[in-house]
N, CA, C and O of each residue as an XYZ file, in Angstrom:
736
protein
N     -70.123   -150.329   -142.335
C     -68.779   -150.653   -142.769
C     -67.826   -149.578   -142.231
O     -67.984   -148.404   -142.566
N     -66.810   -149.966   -141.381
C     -65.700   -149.216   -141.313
C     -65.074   -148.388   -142.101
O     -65.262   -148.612   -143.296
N     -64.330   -147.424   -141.824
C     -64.268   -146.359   -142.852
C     -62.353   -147.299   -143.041
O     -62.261   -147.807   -144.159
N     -61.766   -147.397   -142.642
C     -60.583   -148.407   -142.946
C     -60.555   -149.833   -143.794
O     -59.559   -150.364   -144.284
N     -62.183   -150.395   -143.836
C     -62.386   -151.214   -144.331
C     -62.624   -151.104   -145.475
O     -62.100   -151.949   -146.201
N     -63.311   -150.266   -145.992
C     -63.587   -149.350   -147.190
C     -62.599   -148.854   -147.785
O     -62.493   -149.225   -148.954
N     -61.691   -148.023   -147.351
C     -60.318   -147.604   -147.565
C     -59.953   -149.149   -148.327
O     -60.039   -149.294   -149.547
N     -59.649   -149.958   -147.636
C     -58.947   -151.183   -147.490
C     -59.461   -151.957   -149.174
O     -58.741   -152.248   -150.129
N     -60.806   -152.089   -149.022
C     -61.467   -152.738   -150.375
C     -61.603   -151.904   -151.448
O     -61.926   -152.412   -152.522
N     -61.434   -150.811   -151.380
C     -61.563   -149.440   -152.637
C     -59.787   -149.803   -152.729
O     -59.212   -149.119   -153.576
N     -59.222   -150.429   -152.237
C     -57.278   -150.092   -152.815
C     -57.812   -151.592   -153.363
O     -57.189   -151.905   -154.378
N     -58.714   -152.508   -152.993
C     -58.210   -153.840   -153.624
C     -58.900   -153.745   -154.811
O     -58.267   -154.099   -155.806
N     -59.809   -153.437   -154.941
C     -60.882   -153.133   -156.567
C     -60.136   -152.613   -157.543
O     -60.013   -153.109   -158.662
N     -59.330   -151.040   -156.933
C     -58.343   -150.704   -157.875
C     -56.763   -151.504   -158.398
O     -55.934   -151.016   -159.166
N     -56.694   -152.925   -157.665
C     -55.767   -153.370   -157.850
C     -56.305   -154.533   -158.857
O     -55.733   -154.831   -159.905
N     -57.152   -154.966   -158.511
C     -57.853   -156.320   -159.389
C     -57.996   -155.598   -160.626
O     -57.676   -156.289   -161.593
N     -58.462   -154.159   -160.976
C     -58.382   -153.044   -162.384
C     -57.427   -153.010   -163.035
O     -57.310   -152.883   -164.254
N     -56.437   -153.158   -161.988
C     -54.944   -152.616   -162.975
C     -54.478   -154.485   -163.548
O     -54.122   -154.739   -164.698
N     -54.614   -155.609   -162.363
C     -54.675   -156.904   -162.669
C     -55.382   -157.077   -163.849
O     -54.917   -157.960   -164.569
N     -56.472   -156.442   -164.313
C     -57.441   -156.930   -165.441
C     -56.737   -156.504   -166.745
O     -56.358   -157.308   -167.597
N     -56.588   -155.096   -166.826
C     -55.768   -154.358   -167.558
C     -54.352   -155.102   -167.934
O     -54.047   -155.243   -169.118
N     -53.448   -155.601   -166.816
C     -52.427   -155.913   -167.618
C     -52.733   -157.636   -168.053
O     -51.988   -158.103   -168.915
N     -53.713   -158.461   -167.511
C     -53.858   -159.680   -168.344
C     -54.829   -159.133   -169.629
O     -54.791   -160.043   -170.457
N     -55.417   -158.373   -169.984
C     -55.775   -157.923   -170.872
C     -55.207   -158.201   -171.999
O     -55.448   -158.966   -172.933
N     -53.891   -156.949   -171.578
C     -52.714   -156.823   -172.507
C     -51.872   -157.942   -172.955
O     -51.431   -157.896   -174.103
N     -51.603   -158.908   -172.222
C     -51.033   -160.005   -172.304
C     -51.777   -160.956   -172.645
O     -51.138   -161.992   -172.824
N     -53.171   -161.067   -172.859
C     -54.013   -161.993   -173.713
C     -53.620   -161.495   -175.339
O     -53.536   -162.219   -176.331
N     -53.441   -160.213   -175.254
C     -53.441   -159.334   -177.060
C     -52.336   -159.849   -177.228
O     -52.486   -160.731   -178.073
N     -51.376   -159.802   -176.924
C     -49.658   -160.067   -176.719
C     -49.754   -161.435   -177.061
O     -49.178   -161.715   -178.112
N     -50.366   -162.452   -176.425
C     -50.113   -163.879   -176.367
C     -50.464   -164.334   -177.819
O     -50.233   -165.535   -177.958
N     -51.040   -163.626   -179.141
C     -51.480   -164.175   -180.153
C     -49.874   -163.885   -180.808
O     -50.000   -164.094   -182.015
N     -49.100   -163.675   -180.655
C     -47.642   -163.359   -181.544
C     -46.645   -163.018   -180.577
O     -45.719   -162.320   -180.991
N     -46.638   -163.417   -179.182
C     -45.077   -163.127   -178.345
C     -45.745   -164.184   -177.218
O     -46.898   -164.169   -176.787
N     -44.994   -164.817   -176.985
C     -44.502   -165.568   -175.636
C     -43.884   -164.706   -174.720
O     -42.813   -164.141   -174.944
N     -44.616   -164.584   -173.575
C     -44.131   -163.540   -172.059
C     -44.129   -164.773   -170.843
O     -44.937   -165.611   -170.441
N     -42.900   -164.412   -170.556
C     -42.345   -165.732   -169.477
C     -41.943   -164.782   -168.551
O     -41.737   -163.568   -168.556
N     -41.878   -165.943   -167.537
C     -40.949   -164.944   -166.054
C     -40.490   -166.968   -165.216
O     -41.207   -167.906   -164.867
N     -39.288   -166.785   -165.238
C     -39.175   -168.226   -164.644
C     -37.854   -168.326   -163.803
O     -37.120   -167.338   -163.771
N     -37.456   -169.655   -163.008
C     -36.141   -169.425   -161.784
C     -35.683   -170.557   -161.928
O     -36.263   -171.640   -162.004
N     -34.448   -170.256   -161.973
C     -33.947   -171.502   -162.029
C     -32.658   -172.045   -161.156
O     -31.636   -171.365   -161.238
N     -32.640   -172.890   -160.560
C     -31.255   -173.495   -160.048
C     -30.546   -174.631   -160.608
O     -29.634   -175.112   -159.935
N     -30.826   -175.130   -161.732
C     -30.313   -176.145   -162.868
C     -30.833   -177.187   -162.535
O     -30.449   -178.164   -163.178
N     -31.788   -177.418   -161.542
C     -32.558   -178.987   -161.457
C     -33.812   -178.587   -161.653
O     -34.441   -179.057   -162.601
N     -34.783   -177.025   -160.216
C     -35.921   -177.156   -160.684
C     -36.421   -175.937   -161.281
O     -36.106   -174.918   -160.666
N     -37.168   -175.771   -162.395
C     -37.712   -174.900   -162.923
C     -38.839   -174.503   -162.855
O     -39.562   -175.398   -163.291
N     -39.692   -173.247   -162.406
C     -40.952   -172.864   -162.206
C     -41.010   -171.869   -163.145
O     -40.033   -171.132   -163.277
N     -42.031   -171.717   -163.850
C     -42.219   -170.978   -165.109
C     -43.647   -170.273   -164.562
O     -44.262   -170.682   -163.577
N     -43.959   -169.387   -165.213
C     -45.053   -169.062   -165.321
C     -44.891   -168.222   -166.814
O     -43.906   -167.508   -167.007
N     -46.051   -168.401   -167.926
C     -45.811   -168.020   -169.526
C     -46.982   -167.635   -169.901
O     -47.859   -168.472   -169.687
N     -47.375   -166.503   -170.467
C     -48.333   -166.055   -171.313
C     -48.357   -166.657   -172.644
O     -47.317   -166.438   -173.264
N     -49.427   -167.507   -173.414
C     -49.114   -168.080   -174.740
C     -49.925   -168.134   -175.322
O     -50.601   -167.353   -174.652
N     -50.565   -168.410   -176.110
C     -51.288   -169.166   -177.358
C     -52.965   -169.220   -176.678
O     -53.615   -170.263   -176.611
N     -53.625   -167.417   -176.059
C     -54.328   -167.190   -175.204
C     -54.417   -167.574   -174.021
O     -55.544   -167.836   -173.602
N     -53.341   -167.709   -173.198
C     -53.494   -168.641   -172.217
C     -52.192   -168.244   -171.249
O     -51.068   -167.931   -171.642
N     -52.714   -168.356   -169.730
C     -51.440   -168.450   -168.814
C     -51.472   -169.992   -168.221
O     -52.410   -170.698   -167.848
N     -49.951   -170.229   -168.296
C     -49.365   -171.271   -168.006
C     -48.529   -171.158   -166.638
O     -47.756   -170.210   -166.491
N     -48.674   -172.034   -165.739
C     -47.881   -172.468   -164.759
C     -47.352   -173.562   -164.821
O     -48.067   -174.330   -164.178
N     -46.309   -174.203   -165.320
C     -45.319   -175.110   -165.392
C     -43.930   -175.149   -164.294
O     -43.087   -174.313   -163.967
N     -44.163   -176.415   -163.977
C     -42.753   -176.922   -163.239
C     -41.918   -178.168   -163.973
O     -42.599   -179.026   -164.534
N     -40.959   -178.252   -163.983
C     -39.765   -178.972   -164.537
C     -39.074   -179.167   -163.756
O     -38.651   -178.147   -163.212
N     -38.508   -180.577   -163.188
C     -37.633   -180.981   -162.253
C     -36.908   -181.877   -163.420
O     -37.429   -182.611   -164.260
N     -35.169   -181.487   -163.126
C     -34.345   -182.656   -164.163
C     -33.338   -183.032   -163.056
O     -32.499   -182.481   -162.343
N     -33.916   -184.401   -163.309
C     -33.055   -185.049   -161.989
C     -31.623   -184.543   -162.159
O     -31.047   -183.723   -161.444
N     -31.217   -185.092   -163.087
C     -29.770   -184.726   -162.717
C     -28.921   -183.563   -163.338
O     -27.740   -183.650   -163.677
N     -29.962   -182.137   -163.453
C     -29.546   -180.970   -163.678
C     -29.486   -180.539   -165.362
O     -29.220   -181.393   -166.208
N     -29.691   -179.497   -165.626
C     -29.293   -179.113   -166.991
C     -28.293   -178.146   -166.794
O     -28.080   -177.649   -165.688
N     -27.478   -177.766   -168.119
C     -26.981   -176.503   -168.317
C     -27.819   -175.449   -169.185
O     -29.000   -175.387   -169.525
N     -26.974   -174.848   -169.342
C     -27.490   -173.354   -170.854
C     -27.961   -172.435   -170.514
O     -28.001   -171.374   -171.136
N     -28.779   -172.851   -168.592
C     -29.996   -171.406   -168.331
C     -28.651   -171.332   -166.708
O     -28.055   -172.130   -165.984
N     -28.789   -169.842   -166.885
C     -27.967   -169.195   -165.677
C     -28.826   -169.533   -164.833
O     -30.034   -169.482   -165.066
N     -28.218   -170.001   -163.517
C     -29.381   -169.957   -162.161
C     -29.738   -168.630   -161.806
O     -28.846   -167.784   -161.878
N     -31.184   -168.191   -161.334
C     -31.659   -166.837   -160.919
C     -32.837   -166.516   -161.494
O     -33.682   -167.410   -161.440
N     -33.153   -165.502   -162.032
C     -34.496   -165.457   -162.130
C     -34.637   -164.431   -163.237
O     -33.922   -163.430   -163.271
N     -35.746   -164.742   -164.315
C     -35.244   -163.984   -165.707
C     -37.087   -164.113   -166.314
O     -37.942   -164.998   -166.317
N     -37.016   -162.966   -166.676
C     -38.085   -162.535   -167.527
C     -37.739   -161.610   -168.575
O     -36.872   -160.737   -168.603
N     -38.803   -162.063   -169.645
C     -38.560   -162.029   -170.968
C     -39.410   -162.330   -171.625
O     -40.247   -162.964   -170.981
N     -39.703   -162.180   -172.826
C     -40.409   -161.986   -174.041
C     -39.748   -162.632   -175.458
O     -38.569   -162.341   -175.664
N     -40.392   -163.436   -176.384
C     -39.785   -164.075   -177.319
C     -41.307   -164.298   -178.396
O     -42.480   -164.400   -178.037
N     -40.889   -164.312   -179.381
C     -41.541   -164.418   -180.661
C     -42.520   -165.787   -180.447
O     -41.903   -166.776   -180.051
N     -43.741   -165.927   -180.629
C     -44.333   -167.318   -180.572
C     -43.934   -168.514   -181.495
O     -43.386   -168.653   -182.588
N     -44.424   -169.238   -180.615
C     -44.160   -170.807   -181.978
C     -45.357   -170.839   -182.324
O     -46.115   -169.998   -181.841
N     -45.895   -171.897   -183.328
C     -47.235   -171.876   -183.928
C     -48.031   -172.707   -182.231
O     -47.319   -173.384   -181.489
N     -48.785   -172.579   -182.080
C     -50.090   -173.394   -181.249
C     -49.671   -174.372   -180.800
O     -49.229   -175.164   -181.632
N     -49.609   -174.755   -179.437
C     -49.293   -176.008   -179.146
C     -50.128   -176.988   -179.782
O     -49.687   -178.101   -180.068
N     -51.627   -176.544   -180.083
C     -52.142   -177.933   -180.700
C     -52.159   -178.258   -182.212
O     -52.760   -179.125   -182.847
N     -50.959   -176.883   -182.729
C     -50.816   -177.223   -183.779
C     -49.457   -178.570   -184.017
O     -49.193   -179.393   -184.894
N     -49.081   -178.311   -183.150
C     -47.952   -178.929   -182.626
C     -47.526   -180.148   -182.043
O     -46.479   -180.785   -182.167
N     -48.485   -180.328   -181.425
C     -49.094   -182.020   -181.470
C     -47.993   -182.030   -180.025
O     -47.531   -183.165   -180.144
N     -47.641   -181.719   -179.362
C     -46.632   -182.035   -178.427
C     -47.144   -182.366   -176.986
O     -48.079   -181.760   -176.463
N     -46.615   -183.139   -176.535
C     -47.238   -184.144   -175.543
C     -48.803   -184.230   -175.085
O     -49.219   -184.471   -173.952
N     -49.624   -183.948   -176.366
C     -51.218   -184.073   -176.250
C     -51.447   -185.455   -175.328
O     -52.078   -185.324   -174.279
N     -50.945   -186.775   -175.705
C     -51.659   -187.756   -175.011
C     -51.265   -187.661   -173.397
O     -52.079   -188.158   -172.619
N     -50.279   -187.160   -172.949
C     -50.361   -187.114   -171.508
C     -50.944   -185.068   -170.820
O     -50.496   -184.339   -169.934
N     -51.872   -184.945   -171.652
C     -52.382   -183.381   -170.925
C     -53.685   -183.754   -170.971
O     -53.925   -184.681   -171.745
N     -54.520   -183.335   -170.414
C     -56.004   -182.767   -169.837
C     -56.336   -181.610   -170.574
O     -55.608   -180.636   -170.380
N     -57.120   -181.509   -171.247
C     -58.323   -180.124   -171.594
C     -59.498   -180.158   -171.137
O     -60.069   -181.211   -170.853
N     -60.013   -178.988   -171.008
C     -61.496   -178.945   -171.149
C     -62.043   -177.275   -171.353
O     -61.855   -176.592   -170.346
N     -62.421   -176.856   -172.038
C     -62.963   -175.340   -172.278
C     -61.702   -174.637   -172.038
O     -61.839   -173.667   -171.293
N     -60.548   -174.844   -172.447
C     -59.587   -173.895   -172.743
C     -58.691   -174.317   -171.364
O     -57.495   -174.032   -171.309
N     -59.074   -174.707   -170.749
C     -58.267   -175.314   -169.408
C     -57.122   -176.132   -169.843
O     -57.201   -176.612   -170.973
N     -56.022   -176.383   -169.107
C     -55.218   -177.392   -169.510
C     -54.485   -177.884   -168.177
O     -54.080   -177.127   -167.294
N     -54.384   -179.231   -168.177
C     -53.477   -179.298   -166.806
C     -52.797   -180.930   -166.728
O     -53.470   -181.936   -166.953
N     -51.317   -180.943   -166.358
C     -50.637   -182.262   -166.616
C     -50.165   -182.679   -165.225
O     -49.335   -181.881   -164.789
N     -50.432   -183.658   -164.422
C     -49.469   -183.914   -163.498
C     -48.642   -184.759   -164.029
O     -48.150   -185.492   -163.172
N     -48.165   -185.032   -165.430
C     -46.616   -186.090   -165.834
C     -46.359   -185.199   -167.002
O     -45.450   -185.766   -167.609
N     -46.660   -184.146   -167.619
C     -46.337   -183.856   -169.207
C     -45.557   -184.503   -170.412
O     -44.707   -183.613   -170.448
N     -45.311   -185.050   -171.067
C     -44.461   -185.165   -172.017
C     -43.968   -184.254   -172.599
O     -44.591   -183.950   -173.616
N     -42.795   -183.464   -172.322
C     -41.814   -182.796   -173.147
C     -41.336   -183.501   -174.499
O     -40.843   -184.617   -174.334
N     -41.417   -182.935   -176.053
C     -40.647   -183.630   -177.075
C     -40.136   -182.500   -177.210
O     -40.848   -181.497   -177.255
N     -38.575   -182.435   -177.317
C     -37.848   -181.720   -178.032
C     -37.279   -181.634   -179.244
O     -36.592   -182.589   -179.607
N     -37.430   -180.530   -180.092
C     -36.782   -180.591   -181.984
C     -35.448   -181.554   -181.590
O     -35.002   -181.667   -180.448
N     -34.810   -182.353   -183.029
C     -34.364   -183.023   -183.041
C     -32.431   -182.744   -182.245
O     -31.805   -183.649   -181.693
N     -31.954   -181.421   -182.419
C     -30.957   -180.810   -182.566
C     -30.864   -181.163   -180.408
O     -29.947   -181.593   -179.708
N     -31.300   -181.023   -180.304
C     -31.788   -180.859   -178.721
C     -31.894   -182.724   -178.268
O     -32.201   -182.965   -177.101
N     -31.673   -183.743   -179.079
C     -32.437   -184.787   -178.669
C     -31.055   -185.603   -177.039
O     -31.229   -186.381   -176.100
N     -30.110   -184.979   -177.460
C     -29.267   -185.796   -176.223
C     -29.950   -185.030   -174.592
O     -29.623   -185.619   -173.562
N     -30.569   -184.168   -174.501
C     -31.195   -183.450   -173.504
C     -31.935   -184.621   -172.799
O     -32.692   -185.188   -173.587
N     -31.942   -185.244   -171.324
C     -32.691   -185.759   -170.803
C     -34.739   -185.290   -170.720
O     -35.171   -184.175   -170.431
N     -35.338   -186.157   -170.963
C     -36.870   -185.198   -170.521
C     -36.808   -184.884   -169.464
O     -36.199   -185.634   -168.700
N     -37.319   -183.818   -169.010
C     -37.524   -183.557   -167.203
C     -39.243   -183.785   -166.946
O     -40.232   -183.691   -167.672
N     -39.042   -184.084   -165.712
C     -40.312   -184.068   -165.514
C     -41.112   -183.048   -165.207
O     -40.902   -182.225   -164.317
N     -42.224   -183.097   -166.084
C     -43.073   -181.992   -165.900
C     -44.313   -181.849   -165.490
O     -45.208   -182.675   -165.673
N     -44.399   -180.974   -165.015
C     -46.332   -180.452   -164.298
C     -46.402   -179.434   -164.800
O     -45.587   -178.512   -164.774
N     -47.517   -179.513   -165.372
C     -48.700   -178.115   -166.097
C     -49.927   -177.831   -165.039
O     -50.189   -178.601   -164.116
N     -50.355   -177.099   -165.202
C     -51.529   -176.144   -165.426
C     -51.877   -174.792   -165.850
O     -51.304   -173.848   -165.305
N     -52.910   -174.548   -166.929
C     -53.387   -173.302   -167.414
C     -54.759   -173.157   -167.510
O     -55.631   -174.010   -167.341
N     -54.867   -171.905   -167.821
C     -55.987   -171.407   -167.850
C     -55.996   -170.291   -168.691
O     -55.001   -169.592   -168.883
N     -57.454   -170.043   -169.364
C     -57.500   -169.094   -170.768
C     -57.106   -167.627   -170.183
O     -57.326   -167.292   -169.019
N     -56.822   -167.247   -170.637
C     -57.119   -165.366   -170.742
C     -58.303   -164.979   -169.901
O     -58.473   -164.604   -168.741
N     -58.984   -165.199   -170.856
C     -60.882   -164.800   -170.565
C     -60.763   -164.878   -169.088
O     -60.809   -163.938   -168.295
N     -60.574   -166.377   -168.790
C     -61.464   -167.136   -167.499
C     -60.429   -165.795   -166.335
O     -61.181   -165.302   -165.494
N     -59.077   -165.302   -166.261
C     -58.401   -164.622   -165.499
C     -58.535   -163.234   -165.448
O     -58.292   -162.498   -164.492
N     -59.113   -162.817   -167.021
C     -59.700   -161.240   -166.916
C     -61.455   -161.357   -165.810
O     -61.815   -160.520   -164.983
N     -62.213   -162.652   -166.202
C     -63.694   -162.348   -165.566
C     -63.110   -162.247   -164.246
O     -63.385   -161.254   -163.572
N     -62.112   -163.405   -163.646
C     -62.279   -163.256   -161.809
C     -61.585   -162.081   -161.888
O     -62.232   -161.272   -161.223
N     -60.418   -161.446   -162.436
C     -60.291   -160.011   -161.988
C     -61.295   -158.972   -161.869
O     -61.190   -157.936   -161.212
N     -62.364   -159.383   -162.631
C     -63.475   -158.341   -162.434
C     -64.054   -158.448   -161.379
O     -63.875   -157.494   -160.621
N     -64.998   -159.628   -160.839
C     -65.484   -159.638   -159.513
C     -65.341   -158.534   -158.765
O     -66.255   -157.711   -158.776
N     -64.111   -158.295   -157.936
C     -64.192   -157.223   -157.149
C     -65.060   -156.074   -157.184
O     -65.843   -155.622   -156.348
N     -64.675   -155.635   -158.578
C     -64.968   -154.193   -159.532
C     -67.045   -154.089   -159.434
O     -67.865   -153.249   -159.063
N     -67.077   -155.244   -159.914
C     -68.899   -156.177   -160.102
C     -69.180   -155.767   -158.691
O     -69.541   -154.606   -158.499
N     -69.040   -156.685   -157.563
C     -69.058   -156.410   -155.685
C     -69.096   -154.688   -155.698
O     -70.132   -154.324   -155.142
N     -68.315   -153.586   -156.145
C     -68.200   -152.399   -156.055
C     -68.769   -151.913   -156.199
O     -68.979   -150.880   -155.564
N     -69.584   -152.431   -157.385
C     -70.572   -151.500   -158.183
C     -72.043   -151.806   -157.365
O     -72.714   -150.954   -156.783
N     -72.321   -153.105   -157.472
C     -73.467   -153.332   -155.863
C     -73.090   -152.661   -155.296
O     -73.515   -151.563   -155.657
N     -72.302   -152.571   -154.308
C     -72.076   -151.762   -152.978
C     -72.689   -150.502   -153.036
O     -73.698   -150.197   -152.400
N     -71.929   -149.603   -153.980
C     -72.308   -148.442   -154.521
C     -73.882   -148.249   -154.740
O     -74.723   -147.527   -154.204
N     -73.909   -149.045   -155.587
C     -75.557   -148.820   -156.205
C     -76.295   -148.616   -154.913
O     -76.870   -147.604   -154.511
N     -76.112   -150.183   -154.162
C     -77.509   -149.491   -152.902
C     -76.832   -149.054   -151.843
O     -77.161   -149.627   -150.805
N     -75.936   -148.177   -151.724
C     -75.844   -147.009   -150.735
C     -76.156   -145.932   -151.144
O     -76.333   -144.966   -150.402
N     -76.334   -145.895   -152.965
C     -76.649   -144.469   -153.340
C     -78.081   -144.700   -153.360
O     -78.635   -143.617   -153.172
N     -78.903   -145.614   -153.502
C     -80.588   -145.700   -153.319
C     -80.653   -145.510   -151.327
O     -81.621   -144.827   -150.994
N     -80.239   -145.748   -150.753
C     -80.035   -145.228   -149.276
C     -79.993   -143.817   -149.371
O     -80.969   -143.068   -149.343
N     -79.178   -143.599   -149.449
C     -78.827   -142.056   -149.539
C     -80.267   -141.308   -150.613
O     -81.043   -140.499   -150.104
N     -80.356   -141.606   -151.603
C     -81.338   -140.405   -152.056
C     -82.570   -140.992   -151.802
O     -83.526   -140.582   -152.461
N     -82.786   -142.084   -150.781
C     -84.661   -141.998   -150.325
C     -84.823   -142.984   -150.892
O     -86.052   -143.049   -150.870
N     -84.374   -144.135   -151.585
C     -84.855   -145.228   -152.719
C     -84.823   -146.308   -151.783
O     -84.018   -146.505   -150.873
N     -86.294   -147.302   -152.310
C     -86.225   -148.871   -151.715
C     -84.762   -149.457   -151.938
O     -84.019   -149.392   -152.917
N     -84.595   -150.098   -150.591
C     -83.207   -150.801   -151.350
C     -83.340   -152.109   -151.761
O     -82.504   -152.999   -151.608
N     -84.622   -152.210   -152.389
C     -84.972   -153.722   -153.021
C     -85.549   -153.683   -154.052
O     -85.841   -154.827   -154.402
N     -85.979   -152.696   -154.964
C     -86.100   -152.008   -155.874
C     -85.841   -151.086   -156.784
O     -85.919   -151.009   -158.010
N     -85.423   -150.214   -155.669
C     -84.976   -148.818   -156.061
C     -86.115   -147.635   -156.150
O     -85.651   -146.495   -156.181
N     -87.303   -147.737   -156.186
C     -88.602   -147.494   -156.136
C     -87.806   -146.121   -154.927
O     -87.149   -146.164   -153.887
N     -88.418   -144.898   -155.935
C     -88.648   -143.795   -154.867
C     -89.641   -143.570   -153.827
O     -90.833   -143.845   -153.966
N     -88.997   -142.940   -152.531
C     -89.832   -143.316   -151.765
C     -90.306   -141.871   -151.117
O     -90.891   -141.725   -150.044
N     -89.954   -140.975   -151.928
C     -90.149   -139.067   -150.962
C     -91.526   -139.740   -150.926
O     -91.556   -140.787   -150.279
N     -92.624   -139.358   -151.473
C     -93.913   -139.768   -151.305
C     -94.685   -140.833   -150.483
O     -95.892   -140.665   -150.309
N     -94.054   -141.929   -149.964
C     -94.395   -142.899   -149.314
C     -93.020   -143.332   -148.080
O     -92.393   -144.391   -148.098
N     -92.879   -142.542   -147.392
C     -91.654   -142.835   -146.558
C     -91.723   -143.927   -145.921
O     -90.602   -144.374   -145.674
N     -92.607   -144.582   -145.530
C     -92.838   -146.148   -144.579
C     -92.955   -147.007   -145.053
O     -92.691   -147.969   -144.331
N     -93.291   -147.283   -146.157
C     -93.785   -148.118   -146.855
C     -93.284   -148.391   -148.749
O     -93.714   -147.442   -149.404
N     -92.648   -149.261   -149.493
C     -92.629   -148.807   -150.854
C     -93.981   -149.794   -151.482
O     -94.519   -150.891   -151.336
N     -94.063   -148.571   -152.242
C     -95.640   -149.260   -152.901
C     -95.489   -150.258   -154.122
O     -96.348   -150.993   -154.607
N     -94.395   -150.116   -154.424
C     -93.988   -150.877   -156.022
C     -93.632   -152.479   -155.067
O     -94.546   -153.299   -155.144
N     -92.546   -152.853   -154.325
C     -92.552   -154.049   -153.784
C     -93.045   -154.500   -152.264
O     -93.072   -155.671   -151.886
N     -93.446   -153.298   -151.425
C     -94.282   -153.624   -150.115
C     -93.072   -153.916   -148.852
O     -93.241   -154.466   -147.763
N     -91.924   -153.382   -149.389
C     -91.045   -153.266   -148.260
C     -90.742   -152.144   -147.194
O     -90.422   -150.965   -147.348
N     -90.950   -152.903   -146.062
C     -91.188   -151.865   -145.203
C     -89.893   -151.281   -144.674
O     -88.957   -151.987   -144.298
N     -89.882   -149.570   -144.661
C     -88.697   -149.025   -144.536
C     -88.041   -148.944   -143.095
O     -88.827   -148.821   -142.155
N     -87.031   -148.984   -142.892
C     -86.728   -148.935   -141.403
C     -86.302   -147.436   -141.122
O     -85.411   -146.936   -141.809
N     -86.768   -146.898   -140.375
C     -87.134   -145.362   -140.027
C     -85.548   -145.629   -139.237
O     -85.304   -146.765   -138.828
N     -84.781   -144.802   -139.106
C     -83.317   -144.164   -138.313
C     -83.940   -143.535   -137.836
O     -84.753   -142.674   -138.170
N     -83.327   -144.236   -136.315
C     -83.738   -142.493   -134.920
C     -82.632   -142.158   -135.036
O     -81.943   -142.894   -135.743
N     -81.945   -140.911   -134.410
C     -81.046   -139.604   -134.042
C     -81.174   -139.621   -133.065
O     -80.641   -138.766   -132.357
């Protein structure tokens, strides 16, 4: 392995760490605050929302525009509502399965105060907490292999075992793998 390449994957491991770390935090967060970051130009809306254990990617297109949200781009934090499935809100047009969620038509219902508001059309998809902290780990997992058998390389160990080998340099006696001798 290249020594730039290494460089290169030791900055991405430490980035998928700090990735794990802050969905971490925002899984703890998501049981009592809603964390949004979303853009808007008054027709289409792209959201992305931390919620109710879960990140959400939502789009909203309203044909013929809303008011109330400034166009531009705004992140923020707000107090939770109870559970969407406590909530019963457009369940018959969403998809679940193991914490997954995903709509290509959503049904938006809005509280009553709100009802002259056109629906916009909406697209979902989410995914739990959990499932976005494990793939942030991967990398970190890959690292730790890496590591492991370059350090059984380095101090004399089978690299299919780990089986020390000062005593038997050609050969490991525990799995019968034969060592490949380095010329100089």
């Amino acid at each position: 392995m290249s020594r730039t390449f290494r460089l290169l994957f030791n900055i991405f491991v430490l980035l998928s760490l700090l990735l794990f770390i802050a969905t971490a935090a925002l899984w703890l967060r998501s049981r009592t605050l809603i964390d949004y970051a979303h853009w808007t130009d008054q027709r289409h809306f792209p959201a992305l929302v931390s919620s109710d254990g879960r990140i959400i990617f939502s789009y909203q297109f309203w044909d013929g525009g809303i008011g109330g949200n400034k166009p531009g781009f705004a992140v923020g934090s707000r107090p939770g509502d109870p559970p969407y499935w406590e909530r019963g809100l457009g369940a018959e047009s969403r998809h679940y399965f193991a914490g997954f969620e995903w709509s290509p038509e959503a049904n938006v219902t809005f509280s009553p105060e709100f009802i002259s508001i056109p629906t916009p059309a909406t697209r979902l998809i989410s995914a739990p907490h959990w499932f976005i902290c494990l793939l942030t780990l991967f990398p970190a997992f890959f690292w730790l292999l890496i590591r492991r058998k370059h350090r059984r390389k380095k101090l004399g160990h089978c690299q299919v075992c780990g089986y020390d080998l000062r005593a038997t340099p050609e050969q490991c006696p525990e799995c019968g793998t034969k060592v490949q001798i380095q010329q100089s």
